[in-house]
N, CA and C of each residue as an Amber inpcrd file, in Angstrom:
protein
   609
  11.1680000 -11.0620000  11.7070000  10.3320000 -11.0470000  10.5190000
   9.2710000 -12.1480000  10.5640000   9.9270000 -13.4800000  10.8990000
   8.0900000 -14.2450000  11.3590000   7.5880000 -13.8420000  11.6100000
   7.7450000 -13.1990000  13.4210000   6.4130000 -12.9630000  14.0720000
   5.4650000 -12.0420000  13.0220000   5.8330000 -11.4490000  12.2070000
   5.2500000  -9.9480000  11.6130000   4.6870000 -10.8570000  10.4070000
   5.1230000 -11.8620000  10.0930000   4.5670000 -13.0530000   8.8990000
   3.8470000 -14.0800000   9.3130000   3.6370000 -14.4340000  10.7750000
   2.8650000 -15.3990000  11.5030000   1.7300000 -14.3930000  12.0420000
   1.5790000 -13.2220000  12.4800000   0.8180000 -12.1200000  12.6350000
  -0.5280000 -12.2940000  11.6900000   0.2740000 -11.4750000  10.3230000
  -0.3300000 -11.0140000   9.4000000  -1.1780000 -12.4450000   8.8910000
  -0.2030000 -13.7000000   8.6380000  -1.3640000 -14.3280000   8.1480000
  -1.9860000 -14.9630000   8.9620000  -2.1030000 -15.1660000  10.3800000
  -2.6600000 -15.5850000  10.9670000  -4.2960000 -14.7180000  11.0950000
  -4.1100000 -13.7520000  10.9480000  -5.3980000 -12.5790000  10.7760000
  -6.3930000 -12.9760000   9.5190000  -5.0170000 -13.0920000   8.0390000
  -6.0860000 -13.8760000   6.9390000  -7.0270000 -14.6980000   6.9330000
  -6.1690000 -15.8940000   7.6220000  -6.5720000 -17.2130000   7.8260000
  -7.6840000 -17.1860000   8.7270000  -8.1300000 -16.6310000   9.5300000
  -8.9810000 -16.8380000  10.7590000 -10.0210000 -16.0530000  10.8860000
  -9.9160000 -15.0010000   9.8350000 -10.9640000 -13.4140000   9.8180000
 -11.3410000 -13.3940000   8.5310000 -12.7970000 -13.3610000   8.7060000
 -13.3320000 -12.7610000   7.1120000 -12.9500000 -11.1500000   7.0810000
 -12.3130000 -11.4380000   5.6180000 -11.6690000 -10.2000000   4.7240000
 -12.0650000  -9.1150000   4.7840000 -13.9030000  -9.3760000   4.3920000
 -15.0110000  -8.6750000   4.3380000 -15.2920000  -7.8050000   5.5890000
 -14.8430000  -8.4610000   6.7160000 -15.0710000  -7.6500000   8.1780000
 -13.5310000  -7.2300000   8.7240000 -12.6150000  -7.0600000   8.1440000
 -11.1340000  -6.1580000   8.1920000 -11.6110000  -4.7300000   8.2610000
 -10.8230000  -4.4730000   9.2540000 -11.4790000  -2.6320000   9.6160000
 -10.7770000  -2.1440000   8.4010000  -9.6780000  -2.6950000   7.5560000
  -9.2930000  -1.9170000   6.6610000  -9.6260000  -2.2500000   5.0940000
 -10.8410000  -3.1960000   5.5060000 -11.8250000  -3.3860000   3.9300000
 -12.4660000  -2.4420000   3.0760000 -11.9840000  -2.2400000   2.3460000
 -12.8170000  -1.2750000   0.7510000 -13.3130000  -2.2110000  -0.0230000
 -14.6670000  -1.5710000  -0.6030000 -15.3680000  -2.6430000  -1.6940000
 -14.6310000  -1.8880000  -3.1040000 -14.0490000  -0.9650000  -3.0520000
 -13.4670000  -0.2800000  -4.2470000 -12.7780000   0.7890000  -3.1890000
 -10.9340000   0.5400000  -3.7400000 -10.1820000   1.7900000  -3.3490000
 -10.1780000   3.2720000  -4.4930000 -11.1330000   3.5890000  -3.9670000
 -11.7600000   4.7990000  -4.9040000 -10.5750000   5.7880000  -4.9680000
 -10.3570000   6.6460000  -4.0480000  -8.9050000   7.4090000  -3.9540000
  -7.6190000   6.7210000  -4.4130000  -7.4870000   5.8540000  -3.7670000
  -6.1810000   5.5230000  -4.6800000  -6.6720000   5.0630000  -6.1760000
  -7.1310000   4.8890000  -6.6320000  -7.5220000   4.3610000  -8.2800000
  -8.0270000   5.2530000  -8.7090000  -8.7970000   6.6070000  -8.3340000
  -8.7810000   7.8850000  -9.4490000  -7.7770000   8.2600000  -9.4880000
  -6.4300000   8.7330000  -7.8930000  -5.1350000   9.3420000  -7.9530000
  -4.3510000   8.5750000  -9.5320000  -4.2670000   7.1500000  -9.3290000
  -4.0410000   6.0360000 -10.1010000  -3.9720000   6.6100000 -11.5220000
  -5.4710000   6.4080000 -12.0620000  -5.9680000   6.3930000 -13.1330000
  -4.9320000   7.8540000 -13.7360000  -5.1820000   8.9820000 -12.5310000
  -5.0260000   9.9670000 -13.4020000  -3.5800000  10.3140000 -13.7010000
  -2.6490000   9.9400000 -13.0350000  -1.0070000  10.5670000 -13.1790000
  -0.4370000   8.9340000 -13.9460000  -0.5540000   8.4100000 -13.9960000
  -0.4210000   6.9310000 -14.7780000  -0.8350000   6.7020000 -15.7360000
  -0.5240000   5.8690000 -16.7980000  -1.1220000   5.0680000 -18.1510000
  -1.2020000   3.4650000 -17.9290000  -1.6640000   3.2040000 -18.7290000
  -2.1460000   1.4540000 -19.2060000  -0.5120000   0.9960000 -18.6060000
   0.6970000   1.2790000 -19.6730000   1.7170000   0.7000000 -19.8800000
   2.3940000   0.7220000 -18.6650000   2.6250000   1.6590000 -17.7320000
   3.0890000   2.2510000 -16.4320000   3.2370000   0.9290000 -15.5540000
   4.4670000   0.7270000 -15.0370000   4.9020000  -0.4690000 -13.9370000
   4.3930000  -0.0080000 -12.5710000   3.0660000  -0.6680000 -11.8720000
   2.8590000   0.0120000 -10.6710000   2.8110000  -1.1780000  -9.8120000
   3.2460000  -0.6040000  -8.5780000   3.6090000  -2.0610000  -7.0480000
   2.3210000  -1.4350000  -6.2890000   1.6600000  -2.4740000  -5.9820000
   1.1100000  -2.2040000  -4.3830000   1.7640000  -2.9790000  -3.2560000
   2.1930000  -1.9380000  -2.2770000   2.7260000  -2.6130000  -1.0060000
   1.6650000  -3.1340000   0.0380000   1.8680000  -4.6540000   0.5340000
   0.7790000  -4.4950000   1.5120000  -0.5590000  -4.9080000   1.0510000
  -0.6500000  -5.6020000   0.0760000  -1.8190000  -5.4500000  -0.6170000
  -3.3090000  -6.3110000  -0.6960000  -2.6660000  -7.1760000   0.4870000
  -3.4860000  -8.3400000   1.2650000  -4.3460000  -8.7170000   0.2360000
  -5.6810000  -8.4000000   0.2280000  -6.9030000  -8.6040000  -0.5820000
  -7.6810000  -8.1490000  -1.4130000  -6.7980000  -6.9010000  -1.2170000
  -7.5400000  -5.4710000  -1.9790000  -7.8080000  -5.8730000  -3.5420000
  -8.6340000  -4.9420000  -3.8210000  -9.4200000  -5.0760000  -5.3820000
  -8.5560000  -4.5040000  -6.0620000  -7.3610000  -3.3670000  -5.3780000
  -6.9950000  -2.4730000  -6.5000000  -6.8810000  -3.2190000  -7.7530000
  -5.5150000  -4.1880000  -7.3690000  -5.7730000  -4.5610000  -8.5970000
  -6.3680000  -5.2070000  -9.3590000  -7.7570000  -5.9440000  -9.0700000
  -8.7720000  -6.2060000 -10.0440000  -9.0970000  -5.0460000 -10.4490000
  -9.0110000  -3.8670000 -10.0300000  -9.6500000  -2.5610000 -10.9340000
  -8.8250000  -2.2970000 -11.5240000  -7.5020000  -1.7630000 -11.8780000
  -6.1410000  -1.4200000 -12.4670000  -6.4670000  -2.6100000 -13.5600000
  -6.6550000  -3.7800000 -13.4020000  -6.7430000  -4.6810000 -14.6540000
  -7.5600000  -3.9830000 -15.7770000  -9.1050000  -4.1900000 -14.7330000
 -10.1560000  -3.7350000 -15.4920000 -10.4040000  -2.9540000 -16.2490000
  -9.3990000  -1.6950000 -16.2860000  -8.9940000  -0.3740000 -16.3420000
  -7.8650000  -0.5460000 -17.7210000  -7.2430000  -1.8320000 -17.7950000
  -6.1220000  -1.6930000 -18.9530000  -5.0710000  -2.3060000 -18.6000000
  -4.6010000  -2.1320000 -17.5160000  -3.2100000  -1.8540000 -17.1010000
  -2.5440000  -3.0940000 -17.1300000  -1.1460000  -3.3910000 -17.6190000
  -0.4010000  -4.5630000 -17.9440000   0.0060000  -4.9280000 -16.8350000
   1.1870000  -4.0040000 -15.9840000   2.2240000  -4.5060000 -15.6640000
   2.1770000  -4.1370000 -14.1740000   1.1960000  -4.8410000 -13.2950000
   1.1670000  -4.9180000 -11.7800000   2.0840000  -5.5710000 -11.3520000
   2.6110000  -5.1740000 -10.1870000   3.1890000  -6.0590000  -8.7550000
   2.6320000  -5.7550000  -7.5190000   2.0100000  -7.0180000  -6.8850000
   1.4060000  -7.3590000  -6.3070000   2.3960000  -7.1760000  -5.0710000
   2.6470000  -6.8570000  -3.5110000   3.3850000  -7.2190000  -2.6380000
   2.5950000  -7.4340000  -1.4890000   2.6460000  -8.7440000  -0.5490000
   1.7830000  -9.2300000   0.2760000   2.5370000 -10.3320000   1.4340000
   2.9830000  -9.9730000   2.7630000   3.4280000 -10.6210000   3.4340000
   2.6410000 -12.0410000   3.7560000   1.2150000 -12.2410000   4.0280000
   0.7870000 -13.3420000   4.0650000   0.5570000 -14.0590000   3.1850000
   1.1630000 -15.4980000   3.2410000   0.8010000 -16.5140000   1.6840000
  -0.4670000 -17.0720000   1.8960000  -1.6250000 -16.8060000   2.5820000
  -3.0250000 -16.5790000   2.6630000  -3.4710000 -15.6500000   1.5700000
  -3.2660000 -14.3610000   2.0980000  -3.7520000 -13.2810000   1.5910000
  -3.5770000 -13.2780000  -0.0790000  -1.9000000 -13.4270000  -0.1370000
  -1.8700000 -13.4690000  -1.7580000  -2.2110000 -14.6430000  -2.9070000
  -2.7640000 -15.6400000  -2.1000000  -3.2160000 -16.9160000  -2.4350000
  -4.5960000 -16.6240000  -2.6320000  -5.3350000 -15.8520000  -1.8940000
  -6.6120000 -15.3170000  -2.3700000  -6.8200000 -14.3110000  -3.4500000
  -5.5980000 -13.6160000  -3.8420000  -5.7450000 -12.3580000  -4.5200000
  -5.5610000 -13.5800000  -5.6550000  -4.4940000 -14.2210000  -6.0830000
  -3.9000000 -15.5010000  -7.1960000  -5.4730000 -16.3410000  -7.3970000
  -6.0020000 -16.5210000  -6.7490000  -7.2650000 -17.0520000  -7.1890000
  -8.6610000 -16.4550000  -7.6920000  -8.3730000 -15.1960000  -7.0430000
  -9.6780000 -13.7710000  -8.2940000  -9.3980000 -13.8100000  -8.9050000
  -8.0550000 -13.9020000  -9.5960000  -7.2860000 -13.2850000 -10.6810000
  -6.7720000 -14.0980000 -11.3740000  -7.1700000 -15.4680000 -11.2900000
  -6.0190000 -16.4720000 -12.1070000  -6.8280000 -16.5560000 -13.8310000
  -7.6920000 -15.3620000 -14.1500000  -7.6690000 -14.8910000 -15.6080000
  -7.2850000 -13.9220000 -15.9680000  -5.9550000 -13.7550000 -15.1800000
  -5.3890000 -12.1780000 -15.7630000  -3.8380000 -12.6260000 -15.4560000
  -3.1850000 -13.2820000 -14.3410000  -2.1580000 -13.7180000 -14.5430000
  -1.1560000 -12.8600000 -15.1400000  -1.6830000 -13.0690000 -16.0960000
  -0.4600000 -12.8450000 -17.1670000   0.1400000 -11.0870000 -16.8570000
  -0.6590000 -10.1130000 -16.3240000  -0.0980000  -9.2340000 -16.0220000
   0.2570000  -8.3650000 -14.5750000   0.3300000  -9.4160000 -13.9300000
   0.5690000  -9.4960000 -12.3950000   1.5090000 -10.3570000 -11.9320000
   2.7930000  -9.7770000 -11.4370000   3.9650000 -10.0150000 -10.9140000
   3.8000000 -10.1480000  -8.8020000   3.4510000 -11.1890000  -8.1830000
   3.4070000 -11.4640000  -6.9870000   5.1190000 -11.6250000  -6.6800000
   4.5960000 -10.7050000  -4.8970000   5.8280000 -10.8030000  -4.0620000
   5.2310000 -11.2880000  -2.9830000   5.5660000 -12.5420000  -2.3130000
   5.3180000 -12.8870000  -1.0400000   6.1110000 -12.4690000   0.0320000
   6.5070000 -11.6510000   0.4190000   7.6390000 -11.3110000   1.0810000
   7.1870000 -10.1030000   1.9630000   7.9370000  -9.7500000   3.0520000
   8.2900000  -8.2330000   3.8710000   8.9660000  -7.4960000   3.0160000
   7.9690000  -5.9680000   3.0930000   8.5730000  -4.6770000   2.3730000
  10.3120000  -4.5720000   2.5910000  10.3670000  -4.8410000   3.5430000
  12.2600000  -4.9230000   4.0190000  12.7600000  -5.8170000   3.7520000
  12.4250000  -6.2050000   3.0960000  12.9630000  -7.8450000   2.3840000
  13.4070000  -8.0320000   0.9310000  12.5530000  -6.5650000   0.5740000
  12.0620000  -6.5940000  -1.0920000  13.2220000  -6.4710000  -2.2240000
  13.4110000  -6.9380000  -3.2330000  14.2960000  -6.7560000  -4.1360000
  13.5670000  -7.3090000  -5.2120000  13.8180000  -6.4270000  -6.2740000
  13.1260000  -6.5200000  -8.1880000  13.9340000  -5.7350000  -8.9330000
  14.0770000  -6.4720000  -9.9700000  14.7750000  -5.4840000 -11.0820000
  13.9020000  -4.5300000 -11.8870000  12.7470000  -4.3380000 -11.0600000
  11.9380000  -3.8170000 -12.1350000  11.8580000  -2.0510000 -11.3490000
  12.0140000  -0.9350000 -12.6930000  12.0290000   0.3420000 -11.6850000
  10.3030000   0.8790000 -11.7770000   9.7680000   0.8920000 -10.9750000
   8.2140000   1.6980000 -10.9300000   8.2250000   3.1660000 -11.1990000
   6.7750000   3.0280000 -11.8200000   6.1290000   4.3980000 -12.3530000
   5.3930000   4.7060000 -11.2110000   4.9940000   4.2100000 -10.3750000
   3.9060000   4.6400000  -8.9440000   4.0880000   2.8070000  -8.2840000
   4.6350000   3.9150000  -6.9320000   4.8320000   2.5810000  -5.8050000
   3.5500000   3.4720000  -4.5630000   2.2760000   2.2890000  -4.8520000
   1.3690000   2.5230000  -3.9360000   1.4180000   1.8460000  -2.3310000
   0.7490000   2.2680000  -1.3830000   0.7260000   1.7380000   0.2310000
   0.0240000   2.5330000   0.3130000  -1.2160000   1.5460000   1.0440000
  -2.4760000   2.0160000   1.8490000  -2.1480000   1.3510000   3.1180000
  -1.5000000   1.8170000   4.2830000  -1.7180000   1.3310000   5.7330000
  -0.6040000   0.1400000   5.7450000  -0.0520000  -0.0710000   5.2750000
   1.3070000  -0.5000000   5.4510000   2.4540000   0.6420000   6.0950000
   3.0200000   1.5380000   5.8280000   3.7440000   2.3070000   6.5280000
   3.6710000   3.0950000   7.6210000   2.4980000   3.1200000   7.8330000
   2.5890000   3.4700000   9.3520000   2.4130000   2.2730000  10.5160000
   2.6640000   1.2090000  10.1230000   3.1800000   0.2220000  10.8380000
   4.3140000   0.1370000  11.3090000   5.0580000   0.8540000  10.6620000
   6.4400000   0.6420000  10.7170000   6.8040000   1.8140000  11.8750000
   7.1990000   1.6790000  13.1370000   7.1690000   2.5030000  14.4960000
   8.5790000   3.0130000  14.7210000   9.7180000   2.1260000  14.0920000
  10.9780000   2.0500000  14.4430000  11.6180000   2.8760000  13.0330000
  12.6700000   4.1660000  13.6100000  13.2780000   4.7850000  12.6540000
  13.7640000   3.7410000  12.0620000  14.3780000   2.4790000  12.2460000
  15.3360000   1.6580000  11.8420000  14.3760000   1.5050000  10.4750000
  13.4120000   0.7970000  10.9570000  12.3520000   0.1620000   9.8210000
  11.9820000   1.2460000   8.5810000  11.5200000   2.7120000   9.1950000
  11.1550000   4.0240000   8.3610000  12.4300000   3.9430000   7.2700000
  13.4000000   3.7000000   7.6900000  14.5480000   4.4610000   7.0470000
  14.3960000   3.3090000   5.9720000  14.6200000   1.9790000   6.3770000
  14.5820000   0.5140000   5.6910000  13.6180000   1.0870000   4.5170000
  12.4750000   0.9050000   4.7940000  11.3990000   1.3050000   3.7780000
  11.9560000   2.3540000   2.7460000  12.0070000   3.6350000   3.2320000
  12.5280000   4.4280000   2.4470000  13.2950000   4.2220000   1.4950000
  14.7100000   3.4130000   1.8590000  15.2130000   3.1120000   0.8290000
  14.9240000   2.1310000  -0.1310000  14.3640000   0.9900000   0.2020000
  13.4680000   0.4920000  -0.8560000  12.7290000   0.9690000  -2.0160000
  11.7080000   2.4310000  -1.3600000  11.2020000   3.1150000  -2.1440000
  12.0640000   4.2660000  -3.1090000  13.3110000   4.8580000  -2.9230000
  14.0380000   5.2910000  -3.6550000  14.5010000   4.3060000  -4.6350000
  14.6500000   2.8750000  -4.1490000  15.8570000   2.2490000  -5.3290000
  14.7750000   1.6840000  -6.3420000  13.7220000   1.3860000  -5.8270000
  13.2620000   1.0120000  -7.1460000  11.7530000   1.3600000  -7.7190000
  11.8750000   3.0180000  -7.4030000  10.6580000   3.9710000  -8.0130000
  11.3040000   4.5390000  -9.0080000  11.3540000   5.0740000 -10.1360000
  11.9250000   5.5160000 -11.5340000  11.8660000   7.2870000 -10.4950000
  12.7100000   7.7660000 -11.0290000  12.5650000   9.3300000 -11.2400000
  11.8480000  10.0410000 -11.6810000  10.7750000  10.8280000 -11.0820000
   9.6170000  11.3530000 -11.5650000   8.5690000  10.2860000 -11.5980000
   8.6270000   9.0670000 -10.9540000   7.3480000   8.5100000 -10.4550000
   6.9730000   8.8630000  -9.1350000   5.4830000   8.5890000  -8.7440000
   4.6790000   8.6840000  -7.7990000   4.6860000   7.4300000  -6.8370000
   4.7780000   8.4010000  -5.5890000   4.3820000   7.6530000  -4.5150000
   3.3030000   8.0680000  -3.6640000   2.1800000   6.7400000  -4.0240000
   0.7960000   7.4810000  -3.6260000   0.9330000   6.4560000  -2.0360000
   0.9800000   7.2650000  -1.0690000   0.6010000   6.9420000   0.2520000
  -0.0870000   7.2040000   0.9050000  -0.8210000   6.1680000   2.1070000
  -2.2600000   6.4150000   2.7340000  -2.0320000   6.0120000   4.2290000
  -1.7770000   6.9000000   5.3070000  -1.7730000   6.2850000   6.4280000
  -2.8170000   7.1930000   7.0290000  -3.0150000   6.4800000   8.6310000
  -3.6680000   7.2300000   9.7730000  -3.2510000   8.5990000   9.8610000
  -4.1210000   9.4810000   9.8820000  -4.1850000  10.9360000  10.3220000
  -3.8780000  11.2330000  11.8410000  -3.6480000  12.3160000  11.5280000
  -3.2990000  12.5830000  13.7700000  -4.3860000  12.2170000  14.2720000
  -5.4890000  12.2910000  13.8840000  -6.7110000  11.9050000  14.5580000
  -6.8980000  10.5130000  14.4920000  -6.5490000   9.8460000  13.7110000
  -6.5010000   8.6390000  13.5940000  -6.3800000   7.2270000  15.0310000
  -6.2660000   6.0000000  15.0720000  -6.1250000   5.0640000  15.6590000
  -4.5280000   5.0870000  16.2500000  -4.7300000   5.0970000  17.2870000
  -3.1700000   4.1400000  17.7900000  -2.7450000   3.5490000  17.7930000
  -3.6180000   2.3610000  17.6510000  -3.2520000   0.7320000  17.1380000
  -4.4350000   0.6840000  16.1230000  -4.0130000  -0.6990000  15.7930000
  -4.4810000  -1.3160000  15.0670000  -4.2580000  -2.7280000  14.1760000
  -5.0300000  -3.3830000  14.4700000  -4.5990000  -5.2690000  14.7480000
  -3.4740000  -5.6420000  15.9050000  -3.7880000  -5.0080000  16.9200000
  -2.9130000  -5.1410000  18.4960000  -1.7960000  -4.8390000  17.5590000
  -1.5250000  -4.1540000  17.0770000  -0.0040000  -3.1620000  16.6460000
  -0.2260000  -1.6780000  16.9800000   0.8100000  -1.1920000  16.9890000
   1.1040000   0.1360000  17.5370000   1.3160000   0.7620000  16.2430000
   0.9340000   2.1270000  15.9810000   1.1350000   2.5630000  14.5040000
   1.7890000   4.3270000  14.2670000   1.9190000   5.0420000  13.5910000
   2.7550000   6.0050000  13.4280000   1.8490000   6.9780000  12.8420000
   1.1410000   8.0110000  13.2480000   0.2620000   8.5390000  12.3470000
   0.7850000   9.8840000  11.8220000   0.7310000  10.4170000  11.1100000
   1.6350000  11.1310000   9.8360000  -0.0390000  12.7060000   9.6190000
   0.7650000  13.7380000   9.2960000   0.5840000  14.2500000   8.5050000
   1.4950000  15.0110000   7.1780000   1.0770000  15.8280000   6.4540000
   1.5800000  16.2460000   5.6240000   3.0350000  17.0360000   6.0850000
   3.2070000  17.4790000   6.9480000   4.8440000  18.0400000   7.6980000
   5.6170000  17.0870000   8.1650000   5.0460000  15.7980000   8.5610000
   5.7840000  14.7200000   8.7970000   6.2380000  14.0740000   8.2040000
   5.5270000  13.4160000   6.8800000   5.8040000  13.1920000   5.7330000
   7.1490000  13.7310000   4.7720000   7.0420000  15.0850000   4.4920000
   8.0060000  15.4870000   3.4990000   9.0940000  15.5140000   4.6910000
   9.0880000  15.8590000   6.2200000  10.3540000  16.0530000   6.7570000
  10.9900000  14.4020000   6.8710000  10.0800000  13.5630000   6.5400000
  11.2590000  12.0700000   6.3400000  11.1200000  11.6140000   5.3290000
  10.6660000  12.1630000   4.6090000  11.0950000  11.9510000   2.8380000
  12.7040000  12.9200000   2.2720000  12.4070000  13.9480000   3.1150000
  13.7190000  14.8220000   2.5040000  13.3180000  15.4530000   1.0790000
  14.4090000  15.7150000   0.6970000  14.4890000  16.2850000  -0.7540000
  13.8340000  15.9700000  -1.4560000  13.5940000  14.0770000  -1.4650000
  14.1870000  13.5670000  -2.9540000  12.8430000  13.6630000  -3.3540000
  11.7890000  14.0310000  -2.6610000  10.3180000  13.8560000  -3.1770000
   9.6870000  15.2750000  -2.7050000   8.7000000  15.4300000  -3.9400000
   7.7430000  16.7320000  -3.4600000   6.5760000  16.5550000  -3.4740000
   5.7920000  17.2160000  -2.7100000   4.1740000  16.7480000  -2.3440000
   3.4240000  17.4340000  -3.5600000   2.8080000  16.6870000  -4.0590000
   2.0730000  16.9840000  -5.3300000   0.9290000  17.1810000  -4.9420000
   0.0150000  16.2050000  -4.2840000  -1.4020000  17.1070000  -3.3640000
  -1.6850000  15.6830000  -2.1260000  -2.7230000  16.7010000  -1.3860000
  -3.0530000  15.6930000  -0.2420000  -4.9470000  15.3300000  -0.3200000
  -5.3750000  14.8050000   0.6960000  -6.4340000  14.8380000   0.9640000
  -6.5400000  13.3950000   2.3800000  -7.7780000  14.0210000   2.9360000
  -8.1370000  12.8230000   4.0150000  -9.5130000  12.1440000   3.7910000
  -9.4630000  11.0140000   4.1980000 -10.3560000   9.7490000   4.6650000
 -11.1350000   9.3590000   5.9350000 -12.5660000   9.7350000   5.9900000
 -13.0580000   9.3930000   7.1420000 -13.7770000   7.3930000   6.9750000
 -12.6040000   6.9220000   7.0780000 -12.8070000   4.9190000   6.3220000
 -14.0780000   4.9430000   7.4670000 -14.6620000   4.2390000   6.7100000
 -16.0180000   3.3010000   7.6000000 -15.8560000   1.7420000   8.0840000
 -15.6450000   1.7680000   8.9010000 -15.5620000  -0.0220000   8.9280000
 -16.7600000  -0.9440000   9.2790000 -16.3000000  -2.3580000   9.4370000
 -17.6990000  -2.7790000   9.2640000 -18.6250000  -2.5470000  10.6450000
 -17.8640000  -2.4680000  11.7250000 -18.6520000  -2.5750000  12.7300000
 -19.5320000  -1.1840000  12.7770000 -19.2330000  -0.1410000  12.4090000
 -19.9040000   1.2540000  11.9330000 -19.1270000   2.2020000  13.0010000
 -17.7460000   1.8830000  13.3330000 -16.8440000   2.8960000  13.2760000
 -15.9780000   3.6570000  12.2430000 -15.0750000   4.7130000  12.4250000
 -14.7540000   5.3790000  11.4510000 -13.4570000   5.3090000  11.9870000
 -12.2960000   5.3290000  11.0700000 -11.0130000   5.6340000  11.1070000
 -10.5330000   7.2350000   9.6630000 -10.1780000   7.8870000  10.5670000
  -9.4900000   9.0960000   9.8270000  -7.9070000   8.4520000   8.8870000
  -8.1040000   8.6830000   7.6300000  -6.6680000   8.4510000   6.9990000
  -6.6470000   9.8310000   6.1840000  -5.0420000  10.0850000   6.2760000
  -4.4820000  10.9310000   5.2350000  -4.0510000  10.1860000   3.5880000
  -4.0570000  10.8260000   3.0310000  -3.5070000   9.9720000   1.3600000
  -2.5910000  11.5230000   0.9480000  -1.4920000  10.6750000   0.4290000
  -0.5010000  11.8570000  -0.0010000   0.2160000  10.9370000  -1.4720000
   0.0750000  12.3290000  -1.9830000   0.8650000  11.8500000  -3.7440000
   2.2380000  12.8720000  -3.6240000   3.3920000  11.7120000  -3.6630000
   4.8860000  12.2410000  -4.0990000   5.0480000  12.3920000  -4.8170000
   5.8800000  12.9550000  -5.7970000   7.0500000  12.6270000  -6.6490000
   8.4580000  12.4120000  -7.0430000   9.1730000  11.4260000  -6.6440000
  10.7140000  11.6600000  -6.9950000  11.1540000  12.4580000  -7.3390000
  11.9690000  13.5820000  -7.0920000  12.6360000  14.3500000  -7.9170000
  14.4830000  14.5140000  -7.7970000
């Protein structure tokens, strides 16, 4: 678990944010998906959530009761300092997704490019259950990884790229695909990475 915590923030620390192949100036897809199957009051996690705006927009938008989850204490030290006038409704996890424990049950547990990091059934399965124990029943799980067309690596990691048949066959039962769509991301250098985005639901 260091190396994967000496990794990640070593990338923070040393790389402008702004030039991360996986920089959005606004996560548009996930925050309309967001906006629309969710309310103000709704407990929502982002996994992975390095620097991202989501939740300065989810604030902006209403919403009380964020959790923040972010392996580098860089990364979430930057998000704690956009945000140290909102505080009050943002719950930070410094920690590995496989690490995670909260008493709190979610209405939508989001990941943009966090799970297809994860290469090892051991780890898939790890995750998974995380995401069963503490997503409410009949909440959403909005997920965003690489498409088959997608990258093989990415940040000298090796990655897992998913479509929609891959997905529900290691989700199982307990979730049904509510809708899909793909992402041709732009990055800064003026390449493109293909992502899929898929909305679950517990059932």
């Amino acid at each position: 678990m260091s190396n994967t915590l000496n990794h990640w923030d070593n990338i923070y620390q040393t790389k402008d944010n702004v030039k991360l192949s996986w920089h959005q100036t606004q996560a548009s897809i996930s925050l309309n998906w967001i906006l629309h199957y969710t309310n103000k009051e709704d407990a929502i996690i982002d996994i992975g959530t390095g620097v991202s705006v989501l939740g300065d927009n989810l604030i902006d938008k209403g919403y009380k009761h964020l959790s923040l989850l972010e392996i580098s204490p860089n990364a979430i030290q930057t998000v704690k300092n956009r945000l140290k006038h909102s505080l009050e409704y943002v719950t930070f996890y410094n920690e590995n997704i496989l690490d995670f424990q909260s008493n709190t049950k979610f209405d939508l547990w989001h990941d943009r490019a966090v799970f297809h990091f994860l290469t090892y059934e051991k780890e898939q399965q790890a995750y998974i259950h995380k995401l069963k124990q503490h997503l409410k029943l009949g909440g959403y799980f909005l997920l965003a990884t690489f498409a088959l067309t997608g990258p093989k690596q990415c940040s000298e990691l090796d990655v897992t790229r998913y479509n929609s048949d891959k997905i529900i066959q290691l989700l199982g039962v307990s979730f049904k695909l509510i809708k899909t769509t793909s992402e041709t991301h732009s990055l800064p250098n003026g390449n493109t990475q293909d992502f899929n985005y898929f909305l679950l639901q517990k059932c």
